[in-house]
PyMOL commands that place a pseudoatom at each C-alpha (Angstrom):
pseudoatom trace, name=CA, resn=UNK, resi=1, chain=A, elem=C, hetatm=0, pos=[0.000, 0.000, 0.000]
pseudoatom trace, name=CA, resn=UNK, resi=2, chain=A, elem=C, hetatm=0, pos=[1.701, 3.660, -0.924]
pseudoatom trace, name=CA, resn=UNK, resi=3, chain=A, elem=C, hetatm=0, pos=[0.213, 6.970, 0.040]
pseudoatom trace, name=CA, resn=UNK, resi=4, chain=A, elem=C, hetatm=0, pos=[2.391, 9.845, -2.058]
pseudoatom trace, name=CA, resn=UNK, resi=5, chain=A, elem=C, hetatm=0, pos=[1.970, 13.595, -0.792]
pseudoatom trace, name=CA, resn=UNK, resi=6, chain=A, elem=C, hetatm=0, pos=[2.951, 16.960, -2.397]
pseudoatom trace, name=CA, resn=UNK, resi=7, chain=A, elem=C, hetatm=0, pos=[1.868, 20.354, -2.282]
pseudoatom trace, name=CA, resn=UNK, resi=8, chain=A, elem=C, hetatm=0, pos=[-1.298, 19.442, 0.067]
pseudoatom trace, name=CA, resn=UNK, resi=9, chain=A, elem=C, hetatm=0, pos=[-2.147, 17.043, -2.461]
pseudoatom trace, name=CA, resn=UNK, resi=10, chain=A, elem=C, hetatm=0, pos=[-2.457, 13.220, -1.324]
pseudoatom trace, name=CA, resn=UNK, resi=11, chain=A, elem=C, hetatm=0, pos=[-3.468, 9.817, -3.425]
pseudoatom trace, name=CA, resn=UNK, resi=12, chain=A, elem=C, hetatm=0, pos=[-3.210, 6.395, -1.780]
pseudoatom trace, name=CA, resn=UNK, resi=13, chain=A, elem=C, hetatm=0, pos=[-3.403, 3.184, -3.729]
pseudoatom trace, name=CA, resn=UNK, resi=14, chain=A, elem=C, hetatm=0, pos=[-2.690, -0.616, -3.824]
pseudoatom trace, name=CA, resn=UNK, resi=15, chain=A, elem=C, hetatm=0, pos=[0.055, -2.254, -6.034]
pseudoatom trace, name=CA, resn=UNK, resi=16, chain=A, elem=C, hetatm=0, pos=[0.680, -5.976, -6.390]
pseudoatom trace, name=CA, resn=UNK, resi=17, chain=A, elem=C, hetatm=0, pos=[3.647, -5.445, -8.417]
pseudoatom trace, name=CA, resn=UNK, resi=18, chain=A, elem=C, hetatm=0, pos=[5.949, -3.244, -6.259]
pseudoatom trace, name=CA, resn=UNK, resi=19, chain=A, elem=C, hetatm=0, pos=[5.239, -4.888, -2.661]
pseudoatom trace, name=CA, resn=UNK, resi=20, chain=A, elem=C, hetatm=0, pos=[8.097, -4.187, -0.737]
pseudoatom trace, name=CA, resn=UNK, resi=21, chain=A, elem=C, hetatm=0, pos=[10.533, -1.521, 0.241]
pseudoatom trace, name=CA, resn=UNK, resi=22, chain=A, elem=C, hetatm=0, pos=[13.356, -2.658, -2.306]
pseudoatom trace, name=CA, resn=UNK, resi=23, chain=A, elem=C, hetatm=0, pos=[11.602, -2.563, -5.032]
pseudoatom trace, name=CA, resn=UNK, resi=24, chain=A, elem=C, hetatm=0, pos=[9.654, 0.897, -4.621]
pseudoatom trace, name=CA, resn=UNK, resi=25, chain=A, elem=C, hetatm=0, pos=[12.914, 2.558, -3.925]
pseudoatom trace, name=CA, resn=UNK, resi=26, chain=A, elem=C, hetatm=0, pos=[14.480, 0.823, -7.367]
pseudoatom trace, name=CA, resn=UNK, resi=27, chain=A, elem=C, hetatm=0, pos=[10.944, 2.458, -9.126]
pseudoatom trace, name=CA, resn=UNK, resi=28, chain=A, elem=C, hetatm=0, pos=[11.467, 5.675, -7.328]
pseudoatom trace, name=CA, resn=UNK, resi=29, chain=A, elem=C, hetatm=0, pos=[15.338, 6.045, -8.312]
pseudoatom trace, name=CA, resn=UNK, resi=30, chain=A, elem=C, hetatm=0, pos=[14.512, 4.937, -11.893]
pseudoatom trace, name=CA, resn=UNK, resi=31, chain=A, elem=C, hetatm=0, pos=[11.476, 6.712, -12.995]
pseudoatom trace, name=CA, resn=UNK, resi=32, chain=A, elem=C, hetatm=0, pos=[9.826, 8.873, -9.770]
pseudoatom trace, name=CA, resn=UNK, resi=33, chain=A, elem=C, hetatm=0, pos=[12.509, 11.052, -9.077]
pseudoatom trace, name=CA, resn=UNK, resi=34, chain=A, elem=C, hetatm=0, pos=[13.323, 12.551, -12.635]
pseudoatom trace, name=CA, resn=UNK, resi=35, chain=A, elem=C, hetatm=0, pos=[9.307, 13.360, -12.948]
pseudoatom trace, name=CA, resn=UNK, resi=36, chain=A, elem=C, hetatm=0, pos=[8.954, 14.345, -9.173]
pseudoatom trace, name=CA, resn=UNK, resi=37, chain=A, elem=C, hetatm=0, pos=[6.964, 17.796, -9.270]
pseudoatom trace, name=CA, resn=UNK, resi=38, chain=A, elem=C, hetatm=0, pos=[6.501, 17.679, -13.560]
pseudoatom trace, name=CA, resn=UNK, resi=39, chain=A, elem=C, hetatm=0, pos=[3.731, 14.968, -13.320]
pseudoatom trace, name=CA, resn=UNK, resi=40, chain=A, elem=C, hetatm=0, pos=[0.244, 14.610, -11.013]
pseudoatom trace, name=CA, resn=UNK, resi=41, chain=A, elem=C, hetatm=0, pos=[0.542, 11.981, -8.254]
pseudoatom trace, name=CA, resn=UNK, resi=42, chain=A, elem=C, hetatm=0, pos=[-1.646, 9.556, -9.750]
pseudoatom trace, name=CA, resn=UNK, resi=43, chain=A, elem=C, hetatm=0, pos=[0.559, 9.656, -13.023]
pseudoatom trace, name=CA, resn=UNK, resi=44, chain=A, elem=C, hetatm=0, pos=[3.437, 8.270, -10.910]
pseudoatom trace, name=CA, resn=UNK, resi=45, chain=A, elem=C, hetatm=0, pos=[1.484, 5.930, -9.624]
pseudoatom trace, name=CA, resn=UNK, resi=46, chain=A, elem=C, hetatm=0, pos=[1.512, 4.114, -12.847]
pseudoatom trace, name=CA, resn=UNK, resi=47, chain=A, elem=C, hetatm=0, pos=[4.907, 3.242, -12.714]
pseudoatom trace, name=CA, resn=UNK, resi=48, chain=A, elem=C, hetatm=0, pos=[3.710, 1.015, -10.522]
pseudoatom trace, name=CA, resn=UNK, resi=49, chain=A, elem=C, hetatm=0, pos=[2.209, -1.143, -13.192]
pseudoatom trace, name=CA, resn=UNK, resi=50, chain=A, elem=C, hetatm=0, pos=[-0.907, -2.686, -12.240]
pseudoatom trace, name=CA, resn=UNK, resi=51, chain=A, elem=C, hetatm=0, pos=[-2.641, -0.006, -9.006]
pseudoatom trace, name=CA, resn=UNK, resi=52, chain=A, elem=C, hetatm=0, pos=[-5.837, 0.358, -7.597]
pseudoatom trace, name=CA, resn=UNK, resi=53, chain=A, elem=C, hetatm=0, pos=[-6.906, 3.623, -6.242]
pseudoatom trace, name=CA, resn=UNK, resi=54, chain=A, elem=C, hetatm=0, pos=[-8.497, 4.129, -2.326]
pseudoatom trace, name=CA, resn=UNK, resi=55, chain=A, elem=C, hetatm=0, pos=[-9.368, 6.552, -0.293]
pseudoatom trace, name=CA, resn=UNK, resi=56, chain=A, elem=C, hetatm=0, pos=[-7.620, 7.864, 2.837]
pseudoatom trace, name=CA, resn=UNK, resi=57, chain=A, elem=C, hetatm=0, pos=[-9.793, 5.936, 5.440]
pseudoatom trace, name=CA, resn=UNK, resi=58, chain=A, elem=C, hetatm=0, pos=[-9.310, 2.903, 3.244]
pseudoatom trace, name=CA, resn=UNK, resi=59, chain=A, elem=C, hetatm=0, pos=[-5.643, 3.203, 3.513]
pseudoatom trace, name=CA, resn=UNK, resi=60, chain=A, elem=C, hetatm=0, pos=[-5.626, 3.878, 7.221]
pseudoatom trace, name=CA, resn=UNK, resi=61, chain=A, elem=C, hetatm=0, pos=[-7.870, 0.842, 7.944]
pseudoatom trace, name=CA, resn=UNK, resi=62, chain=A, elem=C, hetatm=0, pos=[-5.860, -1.362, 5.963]
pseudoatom trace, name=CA, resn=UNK, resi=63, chain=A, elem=C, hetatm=0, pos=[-2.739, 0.108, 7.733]
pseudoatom trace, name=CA, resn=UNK, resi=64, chain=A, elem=C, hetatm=0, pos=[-4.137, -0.647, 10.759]
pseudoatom trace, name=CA, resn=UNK, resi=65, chain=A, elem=C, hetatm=0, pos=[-4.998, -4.289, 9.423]
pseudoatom trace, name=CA, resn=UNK, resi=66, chain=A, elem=C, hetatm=0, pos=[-1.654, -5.101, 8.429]
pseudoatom trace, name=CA, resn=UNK, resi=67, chain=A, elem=C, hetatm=0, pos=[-0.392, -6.861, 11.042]
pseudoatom trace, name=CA, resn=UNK, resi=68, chain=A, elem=C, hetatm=0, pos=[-3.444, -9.716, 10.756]
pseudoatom trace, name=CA, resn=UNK, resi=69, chain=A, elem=C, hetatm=0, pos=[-3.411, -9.814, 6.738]
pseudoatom trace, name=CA, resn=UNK, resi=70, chain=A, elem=C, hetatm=0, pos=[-0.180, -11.337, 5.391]
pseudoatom trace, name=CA, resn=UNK, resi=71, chain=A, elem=C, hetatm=0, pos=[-1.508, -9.922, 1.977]
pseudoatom trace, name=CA, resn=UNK, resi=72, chain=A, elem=C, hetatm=0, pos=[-0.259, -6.353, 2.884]
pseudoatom trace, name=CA, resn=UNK, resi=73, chain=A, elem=C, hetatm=0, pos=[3.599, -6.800, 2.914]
pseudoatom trace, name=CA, resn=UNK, resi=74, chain=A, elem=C, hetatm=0, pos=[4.399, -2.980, 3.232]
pseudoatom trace, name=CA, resn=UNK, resi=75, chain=A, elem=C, hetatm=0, pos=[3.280, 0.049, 4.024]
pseudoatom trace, name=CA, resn=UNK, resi=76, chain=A, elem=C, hetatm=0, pos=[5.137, 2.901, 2.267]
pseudoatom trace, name=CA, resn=UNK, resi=77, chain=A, elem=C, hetatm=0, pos=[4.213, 7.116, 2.772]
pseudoatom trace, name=CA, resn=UNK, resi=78, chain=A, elem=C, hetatm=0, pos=[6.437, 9.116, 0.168]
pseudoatom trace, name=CA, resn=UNK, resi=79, chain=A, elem=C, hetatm=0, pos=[6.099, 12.905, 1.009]
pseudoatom trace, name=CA, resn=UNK, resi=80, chain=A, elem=C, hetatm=0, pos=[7.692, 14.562, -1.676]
pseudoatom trace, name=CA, resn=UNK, resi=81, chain=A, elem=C, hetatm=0, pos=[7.576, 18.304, 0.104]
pseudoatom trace, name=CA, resn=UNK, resi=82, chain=A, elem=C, hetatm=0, pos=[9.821, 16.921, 3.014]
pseudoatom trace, name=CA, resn=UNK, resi=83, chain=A, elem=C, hetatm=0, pos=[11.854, 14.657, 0.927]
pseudoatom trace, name=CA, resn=UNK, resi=84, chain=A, elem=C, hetatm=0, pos=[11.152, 11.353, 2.590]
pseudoatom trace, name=CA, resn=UNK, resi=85, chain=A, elem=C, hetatm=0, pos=[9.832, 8.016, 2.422]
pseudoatom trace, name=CA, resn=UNK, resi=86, chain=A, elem=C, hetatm=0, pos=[8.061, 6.016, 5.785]
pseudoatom trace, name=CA, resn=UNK, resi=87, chain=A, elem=C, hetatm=0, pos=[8.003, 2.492, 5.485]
pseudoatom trace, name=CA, resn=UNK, resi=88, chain=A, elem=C, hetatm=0, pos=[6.324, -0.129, 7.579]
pseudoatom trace, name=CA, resn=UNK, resi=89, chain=A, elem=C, hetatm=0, pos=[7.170, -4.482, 5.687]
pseudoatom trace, name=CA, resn=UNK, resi=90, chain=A, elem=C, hetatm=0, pos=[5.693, -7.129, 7.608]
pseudoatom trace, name=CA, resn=UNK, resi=91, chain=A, elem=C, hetatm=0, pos=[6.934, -7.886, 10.754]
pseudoatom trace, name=CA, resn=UNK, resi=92, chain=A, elem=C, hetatm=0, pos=[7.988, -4.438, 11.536]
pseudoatom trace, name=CA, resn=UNK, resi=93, chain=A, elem=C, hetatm=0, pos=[7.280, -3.142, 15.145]
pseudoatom trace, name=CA, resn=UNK, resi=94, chain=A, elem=C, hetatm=0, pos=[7.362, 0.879, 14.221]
pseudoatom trace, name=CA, resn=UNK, resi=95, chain=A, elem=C, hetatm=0, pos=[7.733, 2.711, 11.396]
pseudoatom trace, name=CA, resn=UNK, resi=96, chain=A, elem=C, hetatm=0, pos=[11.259, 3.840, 9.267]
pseudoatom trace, name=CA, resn=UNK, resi=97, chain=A, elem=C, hetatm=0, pos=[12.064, 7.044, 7.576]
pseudoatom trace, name=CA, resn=UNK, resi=98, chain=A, elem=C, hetatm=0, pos=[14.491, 8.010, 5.641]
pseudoatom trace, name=CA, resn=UNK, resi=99, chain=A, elem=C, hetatm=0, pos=[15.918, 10.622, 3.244]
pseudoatom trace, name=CA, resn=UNK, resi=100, chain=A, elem=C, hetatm=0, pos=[14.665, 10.112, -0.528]
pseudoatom trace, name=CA, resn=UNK, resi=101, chain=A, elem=C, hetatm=0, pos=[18.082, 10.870, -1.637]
pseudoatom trace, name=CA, resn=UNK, resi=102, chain=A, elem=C, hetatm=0, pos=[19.925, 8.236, 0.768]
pseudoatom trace, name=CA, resn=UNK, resi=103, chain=A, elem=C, hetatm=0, pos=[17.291, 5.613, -0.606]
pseudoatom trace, name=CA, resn=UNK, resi=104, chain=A, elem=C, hetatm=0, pos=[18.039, 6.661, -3.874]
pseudoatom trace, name=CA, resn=UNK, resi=105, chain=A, elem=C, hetatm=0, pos=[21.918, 6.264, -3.070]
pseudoatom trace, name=CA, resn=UNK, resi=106, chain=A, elem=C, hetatm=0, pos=[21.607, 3.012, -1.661]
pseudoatom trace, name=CA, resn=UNK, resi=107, chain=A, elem=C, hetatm=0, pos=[19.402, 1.505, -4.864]
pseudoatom trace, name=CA, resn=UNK, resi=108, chain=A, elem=C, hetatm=0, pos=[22.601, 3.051, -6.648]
pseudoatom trace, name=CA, resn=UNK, resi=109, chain=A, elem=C, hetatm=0, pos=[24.856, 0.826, -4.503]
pseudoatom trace, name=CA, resn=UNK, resi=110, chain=A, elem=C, hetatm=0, pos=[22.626, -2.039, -4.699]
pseudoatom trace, name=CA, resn=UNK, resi=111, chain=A, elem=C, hetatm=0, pos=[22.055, -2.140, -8.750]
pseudoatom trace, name=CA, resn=UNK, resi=112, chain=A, elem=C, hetatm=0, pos=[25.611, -1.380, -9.817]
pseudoatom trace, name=CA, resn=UNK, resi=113, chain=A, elem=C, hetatm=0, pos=[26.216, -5.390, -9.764]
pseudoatom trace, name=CA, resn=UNK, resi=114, chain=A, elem=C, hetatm=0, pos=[23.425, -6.107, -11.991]
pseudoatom trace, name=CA, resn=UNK, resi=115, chain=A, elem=C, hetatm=0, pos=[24.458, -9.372, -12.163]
pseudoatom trace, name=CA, resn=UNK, resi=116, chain=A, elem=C, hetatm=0, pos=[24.015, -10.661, -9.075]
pseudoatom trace, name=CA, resn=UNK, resi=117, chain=A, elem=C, hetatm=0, pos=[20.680, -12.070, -7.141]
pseudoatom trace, name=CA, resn=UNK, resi=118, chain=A, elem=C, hetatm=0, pos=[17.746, -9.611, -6.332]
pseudoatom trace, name=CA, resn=UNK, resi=119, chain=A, elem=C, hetatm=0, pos=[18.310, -11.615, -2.868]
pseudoatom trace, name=CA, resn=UNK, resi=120, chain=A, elem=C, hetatm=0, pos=[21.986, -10.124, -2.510]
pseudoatom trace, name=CA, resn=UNK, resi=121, chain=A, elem=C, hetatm=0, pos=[21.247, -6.582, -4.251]
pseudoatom trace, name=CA, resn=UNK, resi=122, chain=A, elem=C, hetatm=0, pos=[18.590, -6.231, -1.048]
pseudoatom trace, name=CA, resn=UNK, resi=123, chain=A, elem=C, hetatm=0, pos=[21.188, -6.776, 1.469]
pseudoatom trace, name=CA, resn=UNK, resi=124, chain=A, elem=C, hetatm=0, pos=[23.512, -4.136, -0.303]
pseudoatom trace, name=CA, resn=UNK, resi=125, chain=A, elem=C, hetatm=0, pos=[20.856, -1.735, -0.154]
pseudoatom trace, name=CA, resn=UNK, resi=126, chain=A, elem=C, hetatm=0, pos=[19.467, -2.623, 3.392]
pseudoatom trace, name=CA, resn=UNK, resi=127, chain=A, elem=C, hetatm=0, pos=[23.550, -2.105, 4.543]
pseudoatom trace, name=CA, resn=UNK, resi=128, chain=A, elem=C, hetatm=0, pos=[23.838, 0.994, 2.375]
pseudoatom trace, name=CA, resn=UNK, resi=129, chain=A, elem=C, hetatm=0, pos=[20.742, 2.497, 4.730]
pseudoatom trace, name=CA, resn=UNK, resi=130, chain=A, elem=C, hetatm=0, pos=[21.851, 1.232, 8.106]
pseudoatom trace, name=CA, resn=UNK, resi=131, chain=A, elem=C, hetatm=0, pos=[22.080, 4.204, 10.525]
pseudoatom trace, name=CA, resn=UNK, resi=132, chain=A, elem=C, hetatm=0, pos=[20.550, 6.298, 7.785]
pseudoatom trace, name=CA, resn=UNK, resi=133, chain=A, elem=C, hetatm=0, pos=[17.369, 6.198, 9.365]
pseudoatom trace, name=CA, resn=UNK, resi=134, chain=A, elem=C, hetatm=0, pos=[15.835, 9.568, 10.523]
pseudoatom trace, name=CA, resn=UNK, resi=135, chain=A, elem=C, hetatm=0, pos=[15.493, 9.558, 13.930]
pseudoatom trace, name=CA, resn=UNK, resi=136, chain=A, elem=C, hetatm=0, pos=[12.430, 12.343, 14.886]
pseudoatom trace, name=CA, resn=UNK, resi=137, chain=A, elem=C, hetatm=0, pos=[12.420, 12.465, 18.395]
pseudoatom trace, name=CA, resn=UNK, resi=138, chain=A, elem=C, hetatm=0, pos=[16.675, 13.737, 17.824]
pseudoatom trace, name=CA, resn=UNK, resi=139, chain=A, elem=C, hetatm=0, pos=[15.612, 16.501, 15.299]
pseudoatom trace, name=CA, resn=UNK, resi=140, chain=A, elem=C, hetatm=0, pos=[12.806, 17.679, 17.509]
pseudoatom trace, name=CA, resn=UNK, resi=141, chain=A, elem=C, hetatm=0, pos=[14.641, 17.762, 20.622]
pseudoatom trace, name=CA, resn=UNK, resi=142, chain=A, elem=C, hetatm=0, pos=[17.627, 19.609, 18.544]
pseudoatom trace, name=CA, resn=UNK, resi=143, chain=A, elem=C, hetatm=0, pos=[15.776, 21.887, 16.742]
pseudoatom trace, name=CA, resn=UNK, resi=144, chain=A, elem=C, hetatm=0, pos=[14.010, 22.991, 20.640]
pseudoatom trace, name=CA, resn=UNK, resi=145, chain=A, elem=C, hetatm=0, pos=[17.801, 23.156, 22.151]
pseudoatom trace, name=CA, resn=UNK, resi=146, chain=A, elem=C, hetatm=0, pos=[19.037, 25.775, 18.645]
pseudoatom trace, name=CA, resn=UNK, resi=147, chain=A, elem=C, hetatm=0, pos=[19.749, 28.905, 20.490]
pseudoatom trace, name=CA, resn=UNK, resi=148, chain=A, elem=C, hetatm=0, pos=[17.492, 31.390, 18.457]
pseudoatom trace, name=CA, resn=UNK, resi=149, chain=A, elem=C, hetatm=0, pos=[19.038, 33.615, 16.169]
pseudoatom trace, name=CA, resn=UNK, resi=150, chain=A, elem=C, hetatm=0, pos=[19.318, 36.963, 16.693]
pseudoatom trace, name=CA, resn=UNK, resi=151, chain=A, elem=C, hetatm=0, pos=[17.666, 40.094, 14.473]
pseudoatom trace, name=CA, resn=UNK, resi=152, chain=A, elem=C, hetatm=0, pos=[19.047, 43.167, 13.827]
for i in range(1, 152): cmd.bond("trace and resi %d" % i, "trace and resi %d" % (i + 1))
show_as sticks, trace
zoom trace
């Protein structure tokens, strides 16, 4: 399930094709981010192949379903304005965030080997992210201890 945001605008939608965190980064790297901002939201959603459309409720309900439905493998929340993607794959206790540009990197790392197993390019990219991960609760508390700055 993916949920893209820009510019106040939000569209949420299913996709069978691109089901886990690996491969909507490799989509994203390859096609999103050169027509980030130059095409509507549901327009990128068809590089997804195959998508259905739902609402916001849907997507929170099914969200909230995930851990009782194996058929909902990952949860993914790309917010363009910020430059981010959330991510959620089965089994995961909490949420992950991280920079668009580090996932971009790490698909980078992970796909210059073509040659070898899908298996083995996913374990270069998870290692290209480790400690990448944005941690909120750090940026809040150091953005609330940044001395403010003085005006003339």
């Amino acid at each position: 399930m993916i949920h893209f945001h820009e510019d106040g605008d939000d569209f949420h939608f299913t996709s069978d094709l691109r089901n886990n965190f690996y491969s909507a980064a490799y989509l994203y790297r390859n096609f999103m981010r050169e027509n980030e901002g130059r095409l509507t939201l549901d327009s990128l959603a068809r590089s997804f192949g195959v998508h259905q459309p739902i609402d916001d409720l849907t997507f929170s309900v099914l969200c909230a379903a995930m851990e009782h439905d194996d058929r909902i493998t990952a949860l993914l929340e790309f917010d363009f304005d910020d430059g981010t993607i959330s991510v959620k794959e089965q089994g995961d206790s909490e949420w992950r965030t991280y920079r668009l540009k580090d996932v971009s990197t790490a698909v980078y790392r992970a796909e210059r080997k073509s040659t070898i197993p899908i298996a083995a390019r996913e374990l270069i990219f998870e290692e290209a992210l480790r400690d990448r991960e944005i941690d909120w609760q750090s940026s809040e508390q150091a953005e609330e201890t940044t001395p403010p700055v003085q005006e003339m």
